[in-house]
C-alpha beads as a LAMMPS data file, in Angstrom:
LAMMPS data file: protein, C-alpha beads

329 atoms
326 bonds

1 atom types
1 bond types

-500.0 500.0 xlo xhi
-500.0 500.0 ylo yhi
-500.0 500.0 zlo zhi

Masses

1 110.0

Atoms # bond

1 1 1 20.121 147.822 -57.654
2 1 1 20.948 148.235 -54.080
3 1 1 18.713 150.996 -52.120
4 1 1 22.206 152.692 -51.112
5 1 1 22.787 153.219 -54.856
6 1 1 21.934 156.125 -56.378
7 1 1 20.754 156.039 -60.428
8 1 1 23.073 157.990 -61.472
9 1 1 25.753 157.968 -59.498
10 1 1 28.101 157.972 -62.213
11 1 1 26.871 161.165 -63.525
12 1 1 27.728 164.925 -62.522
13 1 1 24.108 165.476 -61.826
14 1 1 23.180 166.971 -65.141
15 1 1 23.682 164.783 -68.485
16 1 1 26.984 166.289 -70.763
17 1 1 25.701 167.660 -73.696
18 1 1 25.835 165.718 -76.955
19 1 1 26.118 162.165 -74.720
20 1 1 22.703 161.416 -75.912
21 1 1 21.132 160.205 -79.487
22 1 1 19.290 163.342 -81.322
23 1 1 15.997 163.236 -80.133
24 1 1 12.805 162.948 -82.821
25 1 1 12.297 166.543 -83.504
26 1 1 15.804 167.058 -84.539
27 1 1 16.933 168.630 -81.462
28 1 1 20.463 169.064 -80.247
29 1 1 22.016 166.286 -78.767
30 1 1 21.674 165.361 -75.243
31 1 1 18.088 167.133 -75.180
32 1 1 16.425 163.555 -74.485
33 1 1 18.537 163.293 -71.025
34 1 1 17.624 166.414 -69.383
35 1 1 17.491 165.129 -66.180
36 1 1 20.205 161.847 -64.876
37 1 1 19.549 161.514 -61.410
38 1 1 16.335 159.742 -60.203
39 1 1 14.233 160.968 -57.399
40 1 1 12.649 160.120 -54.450
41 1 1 9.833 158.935 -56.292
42 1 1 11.558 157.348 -59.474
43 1 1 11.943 153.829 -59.378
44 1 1 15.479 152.561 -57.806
45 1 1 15.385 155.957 -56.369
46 1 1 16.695 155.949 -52.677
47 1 1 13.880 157.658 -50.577
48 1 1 15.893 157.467 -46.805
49 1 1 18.140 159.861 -48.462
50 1 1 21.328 156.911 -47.769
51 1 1 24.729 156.010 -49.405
52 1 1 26.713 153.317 -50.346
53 1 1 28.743 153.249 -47.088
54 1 1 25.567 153.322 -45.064
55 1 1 26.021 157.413 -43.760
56 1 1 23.043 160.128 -44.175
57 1 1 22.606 162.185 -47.109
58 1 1 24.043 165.034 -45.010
59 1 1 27.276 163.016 -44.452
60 1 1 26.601 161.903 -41.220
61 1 1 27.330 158.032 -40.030
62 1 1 24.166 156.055 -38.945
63 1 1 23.722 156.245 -35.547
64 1 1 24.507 152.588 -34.139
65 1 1 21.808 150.479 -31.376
66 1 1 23.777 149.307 -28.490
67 1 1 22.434 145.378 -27.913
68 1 1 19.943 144.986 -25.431
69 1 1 22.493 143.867 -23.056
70 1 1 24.426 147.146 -22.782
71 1 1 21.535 149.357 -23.004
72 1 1 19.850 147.565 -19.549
73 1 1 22.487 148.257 -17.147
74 1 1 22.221 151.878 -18.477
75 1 1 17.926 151.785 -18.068
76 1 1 18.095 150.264 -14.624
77 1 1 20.331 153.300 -13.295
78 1 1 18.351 155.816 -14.943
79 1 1 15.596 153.746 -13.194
80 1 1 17.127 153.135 -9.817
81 1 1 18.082 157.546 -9.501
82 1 1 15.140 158.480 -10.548
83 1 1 13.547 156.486 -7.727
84 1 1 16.085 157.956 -5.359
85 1 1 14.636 161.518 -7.133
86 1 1 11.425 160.592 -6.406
87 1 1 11.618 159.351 -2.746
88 1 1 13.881 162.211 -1.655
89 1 1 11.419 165.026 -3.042
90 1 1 7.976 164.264 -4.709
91 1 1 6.790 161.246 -3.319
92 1 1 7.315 157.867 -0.910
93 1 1 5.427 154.318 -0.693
94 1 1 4.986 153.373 2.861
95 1 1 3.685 150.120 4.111
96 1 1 1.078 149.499 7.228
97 1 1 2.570 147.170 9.931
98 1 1 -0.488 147.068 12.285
99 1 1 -3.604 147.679 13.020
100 1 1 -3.493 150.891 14.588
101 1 1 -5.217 152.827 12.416
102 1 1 -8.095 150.865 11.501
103 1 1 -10.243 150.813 9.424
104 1 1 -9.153 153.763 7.807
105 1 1 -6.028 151.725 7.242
106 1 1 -5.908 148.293 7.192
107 1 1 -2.455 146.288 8.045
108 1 1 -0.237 145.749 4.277
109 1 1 -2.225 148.872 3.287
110 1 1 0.124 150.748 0.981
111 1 1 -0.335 154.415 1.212
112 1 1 1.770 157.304 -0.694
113 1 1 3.154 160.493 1.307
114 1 1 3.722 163.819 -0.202
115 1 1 6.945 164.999 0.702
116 1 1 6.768 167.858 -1.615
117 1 1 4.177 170.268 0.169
118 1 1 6.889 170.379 3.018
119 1 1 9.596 171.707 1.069
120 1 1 7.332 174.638 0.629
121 1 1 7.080 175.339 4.317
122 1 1 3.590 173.484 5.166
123 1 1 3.204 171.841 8.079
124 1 1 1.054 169.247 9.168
125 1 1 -2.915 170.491 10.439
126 1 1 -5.520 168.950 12.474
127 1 1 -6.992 165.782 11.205
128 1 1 -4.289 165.066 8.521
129 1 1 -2.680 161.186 9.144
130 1 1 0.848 161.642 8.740
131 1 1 4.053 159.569 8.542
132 1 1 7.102 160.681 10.966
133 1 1 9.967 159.313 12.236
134 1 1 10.367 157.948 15.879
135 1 1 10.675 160.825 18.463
136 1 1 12.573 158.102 20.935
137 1 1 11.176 154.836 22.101
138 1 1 7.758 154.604 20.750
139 1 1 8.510 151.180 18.864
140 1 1 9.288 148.225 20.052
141 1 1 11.931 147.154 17.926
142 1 1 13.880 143.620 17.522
143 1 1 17.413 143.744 15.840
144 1 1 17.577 142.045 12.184
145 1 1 19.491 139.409 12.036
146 1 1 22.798 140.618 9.472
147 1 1 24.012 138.616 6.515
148 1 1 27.381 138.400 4.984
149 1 1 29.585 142.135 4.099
150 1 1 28.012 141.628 0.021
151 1 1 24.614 140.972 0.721
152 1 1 24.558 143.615 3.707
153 1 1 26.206 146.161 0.844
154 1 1 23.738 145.336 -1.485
155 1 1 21.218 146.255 0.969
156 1 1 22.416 148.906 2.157
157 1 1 22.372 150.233 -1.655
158 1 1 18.490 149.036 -2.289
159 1 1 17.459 150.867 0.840
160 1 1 18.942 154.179 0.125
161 1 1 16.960 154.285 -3.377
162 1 1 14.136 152.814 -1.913
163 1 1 13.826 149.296 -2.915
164 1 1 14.165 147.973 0.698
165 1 1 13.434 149.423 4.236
166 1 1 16.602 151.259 5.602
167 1 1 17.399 149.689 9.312
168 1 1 17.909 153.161 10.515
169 1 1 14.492 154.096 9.041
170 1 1 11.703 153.959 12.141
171 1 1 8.587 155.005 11.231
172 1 1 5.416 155.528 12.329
173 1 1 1.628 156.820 11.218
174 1 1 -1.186 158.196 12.851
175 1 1 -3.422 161.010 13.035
176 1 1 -2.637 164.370 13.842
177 1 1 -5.137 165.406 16.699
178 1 1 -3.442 168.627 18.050
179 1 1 -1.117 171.468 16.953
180 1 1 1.110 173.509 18.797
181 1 1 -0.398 176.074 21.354
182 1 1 -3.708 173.167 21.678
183 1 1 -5.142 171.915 24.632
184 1 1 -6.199 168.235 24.368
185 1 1 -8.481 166.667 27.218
186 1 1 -8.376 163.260 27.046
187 1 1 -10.357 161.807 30.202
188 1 1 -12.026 158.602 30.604
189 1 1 -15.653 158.182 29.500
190 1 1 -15.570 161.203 27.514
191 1 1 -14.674 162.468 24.210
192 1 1 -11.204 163.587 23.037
193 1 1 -11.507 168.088 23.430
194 1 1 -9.113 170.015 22.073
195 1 1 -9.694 173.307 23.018
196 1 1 -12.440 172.817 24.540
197 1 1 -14.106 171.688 21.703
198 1 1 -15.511 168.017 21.748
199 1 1 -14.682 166.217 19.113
200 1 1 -17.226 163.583 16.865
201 1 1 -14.223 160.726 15.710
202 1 1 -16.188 159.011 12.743
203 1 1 -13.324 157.305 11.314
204 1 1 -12.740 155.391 15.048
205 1 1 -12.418 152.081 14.300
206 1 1 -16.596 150.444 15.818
207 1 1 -15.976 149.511 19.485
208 1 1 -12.988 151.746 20.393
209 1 1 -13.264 154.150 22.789
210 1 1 -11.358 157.905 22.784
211 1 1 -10.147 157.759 25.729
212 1 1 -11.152 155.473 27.942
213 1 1 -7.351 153.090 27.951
214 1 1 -5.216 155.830 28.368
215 1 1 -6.629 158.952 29.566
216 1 1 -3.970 161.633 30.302
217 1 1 -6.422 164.351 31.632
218 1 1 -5.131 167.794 30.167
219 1 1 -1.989 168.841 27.891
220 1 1 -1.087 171.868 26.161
221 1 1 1.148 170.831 22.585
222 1 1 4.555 173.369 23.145
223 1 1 5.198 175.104 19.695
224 1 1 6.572 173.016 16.651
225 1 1 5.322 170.101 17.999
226 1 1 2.015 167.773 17.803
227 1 1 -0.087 165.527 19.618
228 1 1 -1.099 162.460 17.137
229 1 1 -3.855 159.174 17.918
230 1 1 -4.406 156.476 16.524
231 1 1 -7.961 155.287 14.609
232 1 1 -7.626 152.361 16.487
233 1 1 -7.402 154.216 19.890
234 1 1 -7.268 150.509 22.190
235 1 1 -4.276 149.117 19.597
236 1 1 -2.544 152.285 18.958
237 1 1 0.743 153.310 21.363
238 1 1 0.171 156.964 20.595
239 1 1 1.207 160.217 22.201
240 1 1 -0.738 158.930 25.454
241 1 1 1.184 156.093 26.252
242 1 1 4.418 158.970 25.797
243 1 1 3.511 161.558 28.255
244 1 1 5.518 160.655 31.067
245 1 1 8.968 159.689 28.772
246 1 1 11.118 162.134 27.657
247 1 1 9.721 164.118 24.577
248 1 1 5.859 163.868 26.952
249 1 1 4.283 162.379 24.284
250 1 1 4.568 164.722 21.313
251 1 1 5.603 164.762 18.490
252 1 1 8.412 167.228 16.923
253 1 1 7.232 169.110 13.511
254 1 1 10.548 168.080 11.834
255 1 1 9.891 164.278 12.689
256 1 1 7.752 164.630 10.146
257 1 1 8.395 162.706 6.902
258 1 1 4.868 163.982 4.566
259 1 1 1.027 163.610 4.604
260 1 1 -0.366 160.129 3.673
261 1 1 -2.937 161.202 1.071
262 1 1 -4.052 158.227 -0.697
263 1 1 -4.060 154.142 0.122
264 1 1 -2.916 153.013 -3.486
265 1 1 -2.970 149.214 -2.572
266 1 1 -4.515 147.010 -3.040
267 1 1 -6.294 148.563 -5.416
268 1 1 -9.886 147.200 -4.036
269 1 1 -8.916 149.714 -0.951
270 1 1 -7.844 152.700 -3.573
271 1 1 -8.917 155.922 -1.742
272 1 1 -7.857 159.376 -0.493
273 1 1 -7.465 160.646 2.814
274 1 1 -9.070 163.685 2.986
275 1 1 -9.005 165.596 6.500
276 1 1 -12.331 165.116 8.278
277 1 1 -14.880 167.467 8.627
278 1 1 -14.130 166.879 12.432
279 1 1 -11.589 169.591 12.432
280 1 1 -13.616 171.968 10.976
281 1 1 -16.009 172.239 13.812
282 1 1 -16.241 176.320 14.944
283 1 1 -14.276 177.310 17.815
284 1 1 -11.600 174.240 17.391
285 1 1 -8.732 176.746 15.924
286 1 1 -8.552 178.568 19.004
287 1 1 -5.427 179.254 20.777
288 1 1 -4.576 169.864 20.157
289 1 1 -4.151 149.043 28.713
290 1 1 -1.111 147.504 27.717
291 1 1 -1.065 146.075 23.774
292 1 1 0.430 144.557 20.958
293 1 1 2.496 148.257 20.436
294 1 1 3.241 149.438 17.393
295 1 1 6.090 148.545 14.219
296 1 1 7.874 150.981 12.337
297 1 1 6.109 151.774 8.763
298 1 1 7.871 150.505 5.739
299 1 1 9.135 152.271 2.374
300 1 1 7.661 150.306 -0.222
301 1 1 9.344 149.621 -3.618
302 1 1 8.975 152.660 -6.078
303 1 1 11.741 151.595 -7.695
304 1 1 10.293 148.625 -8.534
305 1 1 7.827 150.057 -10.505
306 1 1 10.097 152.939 -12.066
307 1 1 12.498 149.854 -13.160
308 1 1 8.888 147.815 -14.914
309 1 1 8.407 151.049 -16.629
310 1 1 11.365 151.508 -18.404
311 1 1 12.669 148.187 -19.483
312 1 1 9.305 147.862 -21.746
313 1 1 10.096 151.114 -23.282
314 1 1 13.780 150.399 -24.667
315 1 1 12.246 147.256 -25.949
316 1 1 9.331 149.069 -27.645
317 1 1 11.536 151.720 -29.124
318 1 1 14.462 149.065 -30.414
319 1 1 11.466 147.381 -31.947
320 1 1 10.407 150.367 -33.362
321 1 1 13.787 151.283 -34.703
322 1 1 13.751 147.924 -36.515
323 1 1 10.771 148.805 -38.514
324 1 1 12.019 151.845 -39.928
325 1 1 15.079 150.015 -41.356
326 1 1 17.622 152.087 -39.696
327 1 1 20.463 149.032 -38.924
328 1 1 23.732 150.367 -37.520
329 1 1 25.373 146.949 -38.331

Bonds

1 1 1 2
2 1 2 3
3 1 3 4
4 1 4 5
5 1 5 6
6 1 6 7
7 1 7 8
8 1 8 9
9 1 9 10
10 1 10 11
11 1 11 12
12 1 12 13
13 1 13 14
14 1 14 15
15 1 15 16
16 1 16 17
17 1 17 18
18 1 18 19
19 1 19 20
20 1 20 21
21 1 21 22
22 1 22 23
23 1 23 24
24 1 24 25
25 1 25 26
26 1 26 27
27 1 27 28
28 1 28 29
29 1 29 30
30 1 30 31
31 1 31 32
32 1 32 33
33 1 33 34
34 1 34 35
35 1 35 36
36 1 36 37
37 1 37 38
38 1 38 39
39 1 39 40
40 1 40 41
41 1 41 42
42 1 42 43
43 1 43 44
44 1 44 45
45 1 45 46
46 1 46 47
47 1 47 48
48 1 48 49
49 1 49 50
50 1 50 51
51 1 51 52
52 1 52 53
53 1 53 54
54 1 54 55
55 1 55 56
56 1 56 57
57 1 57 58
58 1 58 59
59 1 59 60
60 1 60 61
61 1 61 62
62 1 62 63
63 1 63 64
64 1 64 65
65 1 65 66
66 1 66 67
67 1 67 68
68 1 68 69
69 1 69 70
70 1 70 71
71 1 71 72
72 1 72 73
73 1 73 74
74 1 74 75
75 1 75 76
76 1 76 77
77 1 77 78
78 1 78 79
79 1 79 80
80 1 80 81
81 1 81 82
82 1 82 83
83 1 83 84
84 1 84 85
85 1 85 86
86 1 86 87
87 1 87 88
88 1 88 89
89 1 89 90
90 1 90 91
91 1 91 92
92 1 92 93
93 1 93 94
94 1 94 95
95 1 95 96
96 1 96 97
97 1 97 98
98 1 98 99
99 1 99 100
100 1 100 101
101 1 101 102
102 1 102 103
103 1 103 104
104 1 104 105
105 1 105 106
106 1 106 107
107 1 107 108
108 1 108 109
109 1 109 110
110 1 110 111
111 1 111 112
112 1 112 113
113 1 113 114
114 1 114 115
115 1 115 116
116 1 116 117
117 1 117 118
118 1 118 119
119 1 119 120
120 1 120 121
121 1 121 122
122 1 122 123
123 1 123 124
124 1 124 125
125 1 125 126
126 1 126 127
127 1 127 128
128 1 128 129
129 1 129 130
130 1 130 131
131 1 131 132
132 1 132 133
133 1 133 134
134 1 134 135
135 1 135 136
136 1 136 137
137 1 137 138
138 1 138 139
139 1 139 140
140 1 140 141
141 1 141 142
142 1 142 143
143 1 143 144
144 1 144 145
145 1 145 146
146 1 146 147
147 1 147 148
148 1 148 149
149 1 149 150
150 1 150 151
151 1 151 152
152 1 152 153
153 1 153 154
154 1 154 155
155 1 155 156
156 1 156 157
157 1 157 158
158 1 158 159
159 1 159 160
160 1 160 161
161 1 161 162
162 1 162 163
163 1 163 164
164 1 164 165
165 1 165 166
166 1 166 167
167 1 167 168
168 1 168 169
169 1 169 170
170 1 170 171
171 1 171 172
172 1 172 173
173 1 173 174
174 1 174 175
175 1 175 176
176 1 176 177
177 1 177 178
178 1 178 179
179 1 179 180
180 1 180 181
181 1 181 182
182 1 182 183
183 1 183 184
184 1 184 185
185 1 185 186
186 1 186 187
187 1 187 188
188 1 188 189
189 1 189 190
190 1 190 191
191 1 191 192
192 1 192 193
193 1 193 194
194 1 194 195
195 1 195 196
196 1 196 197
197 1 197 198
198 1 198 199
199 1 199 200
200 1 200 201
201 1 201 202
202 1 202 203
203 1 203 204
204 1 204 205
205 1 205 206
206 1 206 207
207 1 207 208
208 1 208 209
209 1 209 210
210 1 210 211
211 1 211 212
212 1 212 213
213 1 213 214
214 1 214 215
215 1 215 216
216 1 216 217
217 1 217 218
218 1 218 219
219 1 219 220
220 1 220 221
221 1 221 222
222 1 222 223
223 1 223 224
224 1 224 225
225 1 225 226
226 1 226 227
227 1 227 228
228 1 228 229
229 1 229 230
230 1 230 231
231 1 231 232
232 1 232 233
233 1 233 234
234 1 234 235
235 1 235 236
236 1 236 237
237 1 237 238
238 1 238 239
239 1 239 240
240 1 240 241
241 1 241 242
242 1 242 243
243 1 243 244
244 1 244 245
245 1 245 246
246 1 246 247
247 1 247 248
248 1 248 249
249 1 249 250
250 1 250 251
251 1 251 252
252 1 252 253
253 1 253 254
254 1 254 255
255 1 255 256
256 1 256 257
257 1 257 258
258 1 258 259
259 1 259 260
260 1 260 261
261 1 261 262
262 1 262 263
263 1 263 264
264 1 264 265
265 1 265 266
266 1 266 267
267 1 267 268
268 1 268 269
269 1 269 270
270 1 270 271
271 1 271 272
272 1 272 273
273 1 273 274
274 1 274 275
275 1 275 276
276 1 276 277
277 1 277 278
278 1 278 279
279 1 279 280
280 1 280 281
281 1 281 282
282 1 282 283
283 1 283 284
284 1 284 285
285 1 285 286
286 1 286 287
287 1 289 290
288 1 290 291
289 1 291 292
290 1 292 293
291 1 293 294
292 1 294 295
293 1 295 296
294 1 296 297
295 1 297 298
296 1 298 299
297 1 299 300
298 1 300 301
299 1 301 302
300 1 302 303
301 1 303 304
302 1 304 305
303 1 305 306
304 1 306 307
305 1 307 308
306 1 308 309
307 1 309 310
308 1 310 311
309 1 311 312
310 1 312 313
311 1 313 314
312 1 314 315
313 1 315 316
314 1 316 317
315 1 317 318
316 1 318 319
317 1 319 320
318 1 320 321
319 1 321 322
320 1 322 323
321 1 323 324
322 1 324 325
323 1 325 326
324 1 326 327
325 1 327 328
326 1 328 329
């Protein structure tokens, strides 16, 4: 017997009386078949509950798998928008260039930025490293060199979900030193002040000076606007090497892409980026050589990993769906 048979399943459910031999005691006929269907438990029974033309015992068809080969196309969008999701809203990969900010970032560094936190009308504070996008001429840029119409298409599509580097994306990180309405003082052979307040630079990477390459003397940051430096202050082309362009060296709040809170690779760096307690010194609230320059930070490949996590899924659950015998075939 089949398991989409039913014992039974010639019967009304009930056995007709006098269809059965007189049982022992005498008794009417039929009185031995009291009961004609089996159940779940009764051997032959069908536990899943299935017919003979492979529906549900509520009369609804067995839901069909697609093959693996429709279902990927189908997992790899749901992958590749939810990475667009992701990077638009929540959160972005970026990759270091240089070494401006070392040590606390080291060039290939990978770092995440919250892009959320801004949504919500916070803007950047003293001490925070944050990504933004070029105010005008701060990177030296060379032009890529363009392939054919597909493969510049198919670029064009990676690098709005965020599998490649958009060429219109120019990027850069540092540290913000100033806010709008500071006073920085940045002379040579002393500390960096912001209002009037010097400040003890820890995370300086061991030999750089503050100042010293590029003082500027004094600047007040206008509103909506900041005044960032680099860790690295002898490799870093940072708001000092700005003042006398256009823009005078700072940096416009809505430039700003998100905070760089953690370096997530390689994972022997893994760390946060907490704001030091630099900028929490009393009284700083008041009232902000020629090198190698710097090169535009780079999105790095969420989608990637958003892509890695849900192929192995699908093949888990059609795997899955094989062991419980449901076969839409």
């Amino acid at each position: 017997m089949s398991i989409e048979e039913t014992a039974g399943s010639a019967g009304s459910g009930e056995a007709g009386k006098g269809s059965g031999p007189a049982g022992p005691d005498g008794g009417g006929p039929g009185e031995a078949t009291a009961t004609a269907t089996a159940g779940p438990d009764a051997p032959g029974g069908n536990s899943e509950g299935a017919d003979d033309t492979g529906g549900t015992a509520s009369g609804k068809p067995a839901r069909k798998k697609r093959p693996l080969w429709q279902e990927l196309p189908i997992l790899i969008g749901i992958a590749l928008l939810l990475s667009l999701g992701i990077k638009t809203f929540f959160v972005q990969a970026f990759s270091i260039p240089s070494g401006s900010m070392q040590h606390t970032l080291e060039k290939d560094d990978r770092v995440l930025v919250d892009k959320l936190t801004p949504w919500f009308g916070a803007e950047p504070d003293r001490g925070e490293v944050v990504v933004f996008k070029d105010p005008g001429g701060w990177l030296d840029t060379v032009p890529r060199v363009k392939g054919n119409g597909f493969t510049e298409g198919i670029r064009t599509v990676l690098g709005t979900v965020g599998l490649l580097p958009s060429d219109d994306e120019k990027d850069l990180i540092k540290r913000v030193i100033a806010v709008g309405g500071d006073t920085v003082e940045c002379r040579q052979g002393s500390p960096v002040k912001v209002n009037g307040v010097a400040l003890d630079e820890p995370y300086l990477y061991p030999g750089s000076t503050p100042c010293d390459d590029a003082p500027v003397g004094e600047v007040t940051v206008p509103k909506d606007h900041l005044w960032v430096m680099g860790d690295h202050r002898n490799d870093s082309r940072d708001s000092r090497f700005h003042v006398n362009e256009p823009g005078g060296g700072f940096v416009p709040v809505k430039n700003v892409i998100g905070r760089a809170f953690v370096v997530a690779w390689p994972l022997s760096r893994w760390d946060t980026l907490p704001v030091p307690d630099t900028f929490d010194q009393q009284g700083l609230a008041s009232g902000g050589v020629p090198r190698g320059g710097d090169r535009s930070v780079e999105p790095s490949v969420p989608g990637a990993a958003a892509v890695a996590a849900v192929v192995p899924f699908a093949l888990w659950r059609r795997r899955r769906a094989g062991r419980s015998g449901v076969d839409g075939r």
